[in-house]
C-alpha positions in Angstrom: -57.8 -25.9 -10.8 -56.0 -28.9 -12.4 -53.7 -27.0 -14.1 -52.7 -24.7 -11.3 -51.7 -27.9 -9.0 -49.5 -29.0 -11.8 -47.8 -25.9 -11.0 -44.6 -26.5 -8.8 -42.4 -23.6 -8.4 -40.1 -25.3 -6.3 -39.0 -27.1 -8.9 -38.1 -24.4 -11.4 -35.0 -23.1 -10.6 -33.3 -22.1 -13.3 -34.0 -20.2 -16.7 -31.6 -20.8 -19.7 -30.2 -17.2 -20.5 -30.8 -16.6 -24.3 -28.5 -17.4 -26.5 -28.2 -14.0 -28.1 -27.9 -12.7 -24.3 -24.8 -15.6 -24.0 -23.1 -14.1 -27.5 -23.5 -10.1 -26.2 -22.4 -10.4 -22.5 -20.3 -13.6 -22.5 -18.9 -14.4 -25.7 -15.2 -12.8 -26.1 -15.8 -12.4 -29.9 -17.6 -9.5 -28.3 -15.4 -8.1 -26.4 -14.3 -5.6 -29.0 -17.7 -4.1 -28.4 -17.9 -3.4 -24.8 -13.9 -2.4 -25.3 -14.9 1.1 -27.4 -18.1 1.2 -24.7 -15.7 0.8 -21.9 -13.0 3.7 -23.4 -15.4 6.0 -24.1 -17.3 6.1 -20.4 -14.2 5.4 -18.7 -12.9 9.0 -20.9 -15.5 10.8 -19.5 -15.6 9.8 -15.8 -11.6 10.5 -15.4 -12.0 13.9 -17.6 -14.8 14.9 -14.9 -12.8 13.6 -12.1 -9.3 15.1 -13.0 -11.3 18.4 -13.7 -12.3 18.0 -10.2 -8.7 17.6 -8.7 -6.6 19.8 -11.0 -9.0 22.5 -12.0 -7.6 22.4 -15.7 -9.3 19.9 -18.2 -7.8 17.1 -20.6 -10.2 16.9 -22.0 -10.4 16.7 -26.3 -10.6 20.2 -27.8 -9.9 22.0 -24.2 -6.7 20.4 -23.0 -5.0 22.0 -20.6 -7.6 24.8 -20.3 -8.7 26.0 -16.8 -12.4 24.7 -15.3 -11.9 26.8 -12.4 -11.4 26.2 -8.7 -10.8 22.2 -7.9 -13.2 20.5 -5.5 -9.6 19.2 -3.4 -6.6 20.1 -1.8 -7.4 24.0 -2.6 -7.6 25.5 0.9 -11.6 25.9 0.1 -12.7 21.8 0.2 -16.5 21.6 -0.2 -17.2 24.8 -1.6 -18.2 23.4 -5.4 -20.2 20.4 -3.1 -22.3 23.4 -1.0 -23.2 25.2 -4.2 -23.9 22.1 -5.5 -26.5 20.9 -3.1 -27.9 24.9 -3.0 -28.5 24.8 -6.7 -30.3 21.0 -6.3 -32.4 22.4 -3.5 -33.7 24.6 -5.8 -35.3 22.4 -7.5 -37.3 20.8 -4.8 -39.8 23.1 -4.8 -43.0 23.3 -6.5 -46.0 20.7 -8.0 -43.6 18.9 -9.9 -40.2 19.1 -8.2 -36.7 17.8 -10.1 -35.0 16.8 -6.9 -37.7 14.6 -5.0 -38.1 15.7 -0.9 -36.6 12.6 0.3 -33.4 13.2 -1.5 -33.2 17.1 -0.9 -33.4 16.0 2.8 -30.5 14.1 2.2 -28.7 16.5 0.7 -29.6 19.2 3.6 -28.9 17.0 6.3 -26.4 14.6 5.2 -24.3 15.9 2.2 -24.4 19.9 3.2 -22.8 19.2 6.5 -20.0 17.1 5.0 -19.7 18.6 1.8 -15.4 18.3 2.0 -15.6 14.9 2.5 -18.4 14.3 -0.2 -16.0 16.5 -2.2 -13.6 14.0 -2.1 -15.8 10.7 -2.8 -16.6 12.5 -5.9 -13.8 13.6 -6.9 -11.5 10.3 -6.6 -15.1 7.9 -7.2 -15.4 9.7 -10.9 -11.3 9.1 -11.1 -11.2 5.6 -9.8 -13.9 4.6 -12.1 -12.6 6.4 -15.1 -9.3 4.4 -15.1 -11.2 1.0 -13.4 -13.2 1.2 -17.1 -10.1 2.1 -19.3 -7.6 -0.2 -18.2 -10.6 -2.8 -17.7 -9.8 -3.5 -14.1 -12.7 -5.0 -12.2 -14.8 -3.9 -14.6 -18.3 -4.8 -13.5 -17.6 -2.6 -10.4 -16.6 0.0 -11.6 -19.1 0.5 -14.0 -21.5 -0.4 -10.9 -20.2 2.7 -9.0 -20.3 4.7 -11.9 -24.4 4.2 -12.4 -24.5 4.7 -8.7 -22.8 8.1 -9.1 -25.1 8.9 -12.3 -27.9 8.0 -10.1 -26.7 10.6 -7.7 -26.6 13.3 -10.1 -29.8 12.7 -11.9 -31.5 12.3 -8.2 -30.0 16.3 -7.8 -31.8 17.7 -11.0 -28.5 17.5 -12.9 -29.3 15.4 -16.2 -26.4 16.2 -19.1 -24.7 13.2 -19.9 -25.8 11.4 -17.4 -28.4 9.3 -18.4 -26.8 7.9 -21.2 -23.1 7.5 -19.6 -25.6 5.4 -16.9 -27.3 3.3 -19.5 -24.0 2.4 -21.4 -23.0 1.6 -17.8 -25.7 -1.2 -17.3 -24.4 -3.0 -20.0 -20.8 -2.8 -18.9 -22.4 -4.4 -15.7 -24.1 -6.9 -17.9 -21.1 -7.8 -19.8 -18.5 -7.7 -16.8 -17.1 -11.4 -17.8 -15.9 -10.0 -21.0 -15.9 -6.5 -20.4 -12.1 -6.1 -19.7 -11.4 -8.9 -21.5 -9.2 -6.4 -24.0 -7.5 -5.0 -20.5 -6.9 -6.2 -16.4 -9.4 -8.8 -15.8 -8.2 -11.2 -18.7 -5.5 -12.1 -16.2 -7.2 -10.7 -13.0 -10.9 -12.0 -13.2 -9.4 -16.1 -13.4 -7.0 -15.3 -10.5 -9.5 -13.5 -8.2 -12.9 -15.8 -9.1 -15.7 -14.6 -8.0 -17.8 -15.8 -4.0 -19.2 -18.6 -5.9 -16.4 -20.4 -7.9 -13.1 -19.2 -6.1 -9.8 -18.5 -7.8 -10.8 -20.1 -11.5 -6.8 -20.3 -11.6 -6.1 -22.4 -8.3 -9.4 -24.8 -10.2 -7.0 -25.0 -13.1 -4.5 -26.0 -11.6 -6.1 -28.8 -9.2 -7.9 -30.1 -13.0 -4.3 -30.1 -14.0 -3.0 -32.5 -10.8 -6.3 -34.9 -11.3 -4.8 -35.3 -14.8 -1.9 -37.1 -15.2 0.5 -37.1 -17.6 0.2 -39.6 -20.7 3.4 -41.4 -21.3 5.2 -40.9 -24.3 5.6 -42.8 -26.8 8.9 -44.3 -27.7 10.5 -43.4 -30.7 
C-alpha cells in the first residue's frame, strides 16, 4: 500500500521523448529522409487527384493516357462517387463484411445523396494534398488529411495502396517540424508558429530588441 501512496500522478507531467525519436522527427540532418517519403506520397495523391479532374493520367509509364470519365466539371458530377459507394455496399454484406454497417450507412445516407459534392472533396483533397506534400507546405496537415482520406477508402473495402501511402503518412505527421524542411515550411513554419508558441519569427525578433548591440571596438 506504501508504495502505491508514493505514487503522485499529479506530479508527472512530462515524459522525455527518446532521443532516437528527437534525431528521426526533429533533427534536420533528417530531413533528407522524410524529403524522398514526402515526394513520393505527395506523387501519388496529385496523380490520383489530376486523374480525377482531367481524366488523362501523368502518371510514370502512362502519361498522358486516358483514365476515363473525370469525377468534375463533366456534365455527369457524382457519377464515379455513386458507383463508388454501390460497389462499397457490396461488401457490407455477409458474416464478415469489408465495409462495416456503420460506415455503409454513411455512405447510403450521407455520401449517395451528395455524391457531386463528395466528388469534388475528393477530387481537389487528393490534389491539395499531393502538392501540400511535394512542395512541403504545411506539411503535417497535409499528410493528416491524406490518412484521413486513406482511412476513407480502406473503411469502403478499397485497400491497394492505401495502407501503406497511410502508414508512410503517420510519419510525415510525426516528423512535420522537419518534414518540409527541404521545401515551404523552412520559411513558413517560423513565420506562422504554431497555437502554443506564436509566430517563432516575431519571438526572434523581440530576442533581438532585448539584445542590444555591443559597442565596437575602436581601431
Amino acid at each position: 500500500m506504501r508504495q502505491f501512496q508514493s505514487i503522485q500522478p499529479s506530479k508527472a507531467t512530462q515524459i522525455a521523448e527518446p532521443p532516437i525519436a528527437k534525431f528521426l522527427f526533429a533533427d534536420t540532418r533528417m530531413a533528407w529522409l522524410w524529403l524522398i517519403v514526402r515526394l513520393y506520397v505527395g506523387y501519388e495523391w496529385i496523380t490520383a487527384g489530376w486523374e480525377k479532374m482531367t481524366g488523362h493520367s501523368i502518371a510514370i509509364g502512362s502519361f498522358g493516357q486516358s483514365t476515363g470519365n473525370p469525377w468534375v466539371f463533366s456534365g455527369h458530377d457524382g457519377a464515379a462517387i455513386k458507383g463508388f459507394v454501390a460497389g462499397a455496399l457490396t461488401q457490407a454484406s455477409g458474416a464478415h463484411p469489408a465495409v462495416q454497417s456503420w460506415y455503409a450507412a454513411f455512405l447510403q445516407n450521407v455520401a449517395l445523396p451528395n455524391a457531386a459534392l463528395f466528388a469534388y472533396l475528393v477530387t481537389f483533397g487528393e490534389i491539395l494534398v499531393g502538392l501540400g506534400l511535394i512542395f512541403g507546405a504545411l506539411t503535417g496537415i497535409a499528410a493528416f488529411f491524406g490518412v484521413f482520406m486513406n482511412l476513407n477508402y480502406i473503411l469502403a473495402g478499397t485497400v491497394s495502396t492505401n495502407p501503406i501511402l497511410g502508414f508512410l503518412a503517420l510519419f510525415l505527421i510525426l516528423a512535420w517540424r522537419i518534414g518540409g524542411y527541404y521545401g515551404v515550411d523552412r520559411w513558413l513554419l517560423p513565420l506562422l508558429g504554431t497555437p502554443w508558441t506564436g509566430s517563432l519569427a516575431k519571438e526572434e525578433k523581440q530576442v533581438e530588441k532585448k539584445v542590444p548591440n555591443k559597442p565596437s571596438l575602436a581601431s
